[in-house]
C-alpha positions as a printed Julia matrix, in Angstrom:
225×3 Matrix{Float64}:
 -26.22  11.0   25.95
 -23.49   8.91  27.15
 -21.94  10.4   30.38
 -18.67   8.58  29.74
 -18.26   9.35  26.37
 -19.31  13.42  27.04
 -17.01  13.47  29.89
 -14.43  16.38  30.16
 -11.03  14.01  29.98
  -8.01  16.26  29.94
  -4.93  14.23  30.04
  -1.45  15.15  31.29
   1.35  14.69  28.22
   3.0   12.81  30.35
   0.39  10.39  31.22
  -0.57   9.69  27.1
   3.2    9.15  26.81
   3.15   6.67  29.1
  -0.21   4.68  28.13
   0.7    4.9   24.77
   3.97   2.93  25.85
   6.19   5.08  23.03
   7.92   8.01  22.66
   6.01  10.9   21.28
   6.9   12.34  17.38
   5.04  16.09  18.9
   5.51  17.88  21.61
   2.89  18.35  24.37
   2.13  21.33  26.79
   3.79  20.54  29.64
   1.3   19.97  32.72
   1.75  22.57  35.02
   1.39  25.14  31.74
  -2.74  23.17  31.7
  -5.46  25.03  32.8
  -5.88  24.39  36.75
  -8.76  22.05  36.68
  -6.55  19.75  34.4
  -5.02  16.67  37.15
  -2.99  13.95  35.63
  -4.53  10.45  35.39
  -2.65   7.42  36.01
  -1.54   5.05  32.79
  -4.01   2.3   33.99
  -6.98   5.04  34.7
  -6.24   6.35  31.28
  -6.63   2.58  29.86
 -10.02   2.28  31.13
 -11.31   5.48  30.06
 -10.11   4.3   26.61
 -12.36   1.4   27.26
 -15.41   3.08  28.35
 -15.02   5.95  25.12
 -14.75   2.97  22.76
 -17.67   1.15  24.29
 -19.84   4.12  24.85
 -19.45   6.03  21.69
 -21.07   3.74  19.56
 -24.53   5.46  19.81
 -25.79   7.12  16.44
 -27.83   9.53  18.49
 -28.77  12.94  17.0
 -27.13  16.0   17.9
 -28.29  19.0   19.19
 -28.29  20.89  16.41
 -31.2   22.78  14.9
 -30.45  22.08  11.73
 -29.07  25.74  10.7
 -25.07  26.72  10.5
 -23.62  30.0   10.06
 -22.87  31.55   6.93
 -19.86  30.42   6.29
 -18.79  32.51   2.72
 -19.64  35.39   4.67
 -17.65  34.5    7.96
 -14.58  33.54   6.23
 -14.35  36.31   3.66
 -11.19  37.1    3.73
  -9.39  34.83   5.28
  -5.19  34.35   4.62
  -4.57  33.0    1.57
  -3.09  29.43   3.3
  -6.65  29.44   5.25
  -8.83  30.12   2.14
  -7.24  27.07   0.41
  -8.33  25.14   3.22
 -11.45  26.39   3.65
 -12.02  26.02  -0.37
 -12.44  22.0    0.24
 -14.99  22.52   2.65
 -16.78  19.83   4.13
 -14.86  17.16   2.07
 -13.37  14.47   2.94
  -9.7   14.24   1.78
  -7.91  10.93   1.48
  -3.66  10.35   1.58
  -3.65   9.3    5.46
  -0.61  10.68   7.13
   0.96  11.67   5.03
  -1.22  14.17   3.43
  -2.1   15.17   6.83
   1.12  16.43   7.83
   2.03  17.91   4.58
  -1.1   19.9    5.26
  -0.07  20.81   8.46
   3.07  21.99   7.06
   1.41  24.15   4.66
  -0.26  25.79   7.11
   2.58  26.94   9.25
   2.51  30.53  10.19
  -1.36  29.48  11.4
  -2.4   27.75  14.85
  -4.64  24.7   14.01
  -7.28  22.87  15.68
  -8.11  19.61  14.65
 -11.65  17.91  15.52
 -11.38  13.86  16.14
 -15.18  12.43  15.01
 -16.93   9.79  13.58
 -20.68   9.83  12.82
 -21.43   7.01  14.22
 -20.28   8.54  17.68
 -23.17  10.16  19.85
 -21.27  13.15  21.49
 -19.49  13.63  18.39
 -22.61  14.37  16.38
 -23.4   16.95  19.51
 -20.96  18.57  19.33
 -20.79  19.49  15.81
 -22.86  22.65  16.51
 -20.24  24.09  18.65
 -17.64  23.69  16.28
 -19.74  25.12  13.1
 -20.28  28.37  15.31
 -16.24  28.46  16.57
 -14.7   27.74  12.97
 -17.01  30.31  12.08
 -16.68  32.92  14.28
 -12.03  32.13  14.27
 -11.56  30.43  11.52
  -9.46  33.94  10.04
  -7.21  33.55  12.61
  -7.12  29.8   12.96
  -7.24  26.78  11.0
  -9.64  24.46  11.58
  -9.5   21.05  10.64
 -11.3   17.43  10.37
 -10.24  14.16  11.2
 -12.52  11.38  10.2
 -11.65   8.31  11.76
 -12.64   4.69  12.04
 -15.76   5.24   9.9
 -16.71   4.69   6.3
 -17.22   7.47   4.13
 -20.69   7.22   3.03
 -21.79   7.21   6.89
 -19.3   10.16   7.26
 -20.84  12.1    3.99
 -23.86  11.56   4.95
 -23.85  13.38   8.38
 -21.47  16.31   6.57
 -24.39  16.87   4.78
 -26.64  17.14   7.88
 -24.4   19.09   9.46
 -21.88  21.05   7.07
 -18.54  22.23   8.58
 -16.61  24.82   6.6
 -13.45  23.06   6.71
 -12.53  19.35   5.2
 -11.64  16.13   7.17
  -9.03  13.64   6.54
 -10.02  10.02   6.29
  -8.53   7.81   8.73
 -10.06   4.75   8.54
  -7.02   2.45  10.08
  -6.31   5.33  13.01
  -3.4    5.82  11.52
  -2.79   9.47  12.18
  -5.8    8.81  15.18
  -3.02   7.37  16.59
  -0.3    9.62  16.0
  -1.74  12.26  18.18
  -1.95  10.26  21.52
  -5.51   9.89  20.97
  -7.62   7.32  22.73
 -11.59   8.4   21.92
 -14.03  10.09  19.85
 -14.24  13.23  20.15
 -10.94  14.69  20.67
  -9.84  18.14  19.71
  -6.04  18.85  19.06
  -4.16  22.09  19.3
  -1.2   23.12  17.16
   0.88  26.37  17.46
   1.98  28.22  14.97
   5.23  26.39  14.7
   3.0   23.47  14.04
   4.18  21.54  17.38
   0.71  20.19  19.43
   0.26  22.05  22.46
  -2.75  20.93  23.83
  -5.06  17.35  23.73
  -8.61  17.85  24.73
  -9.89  13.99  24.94
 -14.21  13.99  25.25
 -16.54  16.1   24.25
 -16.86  19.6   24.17
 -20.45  20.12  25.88
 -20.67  24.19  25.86
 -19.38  26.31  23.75
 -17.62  28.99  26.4
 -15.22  26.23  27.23
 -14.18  25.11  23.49
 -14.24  28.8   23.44
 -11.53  29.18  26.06
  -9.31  26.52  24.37
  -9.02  28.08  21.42
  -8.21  31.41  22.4
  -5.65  30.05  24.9
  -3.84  27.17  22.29
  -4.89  28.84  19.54
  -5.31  32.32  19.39
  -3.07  33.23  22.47
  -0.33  31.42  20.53
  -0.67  32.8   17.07
């Protein structure tokens, strides 16, 4: 695996703000509110990490997984009707870009969401797809879980759903259009929305164990529900 792609990269908002060079549509948990192992990275560190993600994520490498998933019908049985809808297009991929991304979103308020940044053609995110099947599984009653397929094509992208099925769809994002309009700057990156549908929380790199995507959701997701 690529170190600096599967590095832990939490950014300060104000940081992305800044290398992003414009104001932000969503707001971002404020720094000293981060976990404290979190330390703010300057706008020209931030840069290069953006270089080494896009250079070193470019590795098709198989993931970890075994192969198996949970049962997902059984999981999610249940689930609030807004959540069942989603889960219903499971392991799709759903075009419309922005727009139908935040319309989703907004159909979801009441729920915390966490969106998953991947591409299959990106090394640590194809590892880390395990994690995730287990998590959505295990909170996905509580918490929406979402794709966001970007930068890829979809037969590469259908393919690997099909290796490794997800209960929840992924939007299509082929231009980084909406890649872009969460401050991201790698694959994989996992965003956290409140309830209120504001982001709270960027996690930029991959998530390597499960305890600590664990953690995140039960403190941006759960603990804000």
């Amino acid at each position: 695996m690529n170190e600096g792609c599967g590095a832990r990269l939490d950014v300060s908002p104000e940081e992305l703000k800044r290398s992003a060079n414009r104001e932000p549509n969503v707001r971002i948990v404020p720094a000293e509110r981060m976990p404290a192992r979190t330390r703010p990275l300057t706008a020209l560190w931030a840069l290069l990490l953006a270089a080494l993600l896009a250079g070193g994520c470019g590795t098709a490498e198989s993931g970890s997984s075994d192969g198996t998933h949970p049962d997902y019908a059984k999981s999610l049985a249940g689930a609030p009707a807004p959540l069942a809808a989603l889960y219903a297009q499971g392991n799709e991929l759903l075009p419309g870009g922005l727009e139908a991304y935040e319309k989703r979103l907004a159909q979801l308020r009441g729920h915390p969401v966490v969106v998953n940044v991947w591409a299959s053609w990106c090394g640590p995110c194809r590892e880390e797809f395990p994690v995730l099947q287990r998590l959505s599984a295990r909170y996905g009653k509580k918490v929406a879980f979402l794709g966001l397929n970007s930068e890829d094509s979809d037969d590469a992208a259908a393919t690997f759903l099909r290796e490794e099925p997800v209960p929840y769809p992924s939007y299509t994002d082929p231009d980084k259009e909406i890649f872009d309009s969460l401050g991201a700057i790698g694959f994989p990156d996992t965003a956290f929305y409140d309830a209120k549908g504001e982001l709270v929380f960027l996690k930029q790199g991959q998530y390597t164990d499960e305890s600590e995507l664990e953690a995140d959701v039960r403190r941006y997701a759960v603990g804000g529900a």
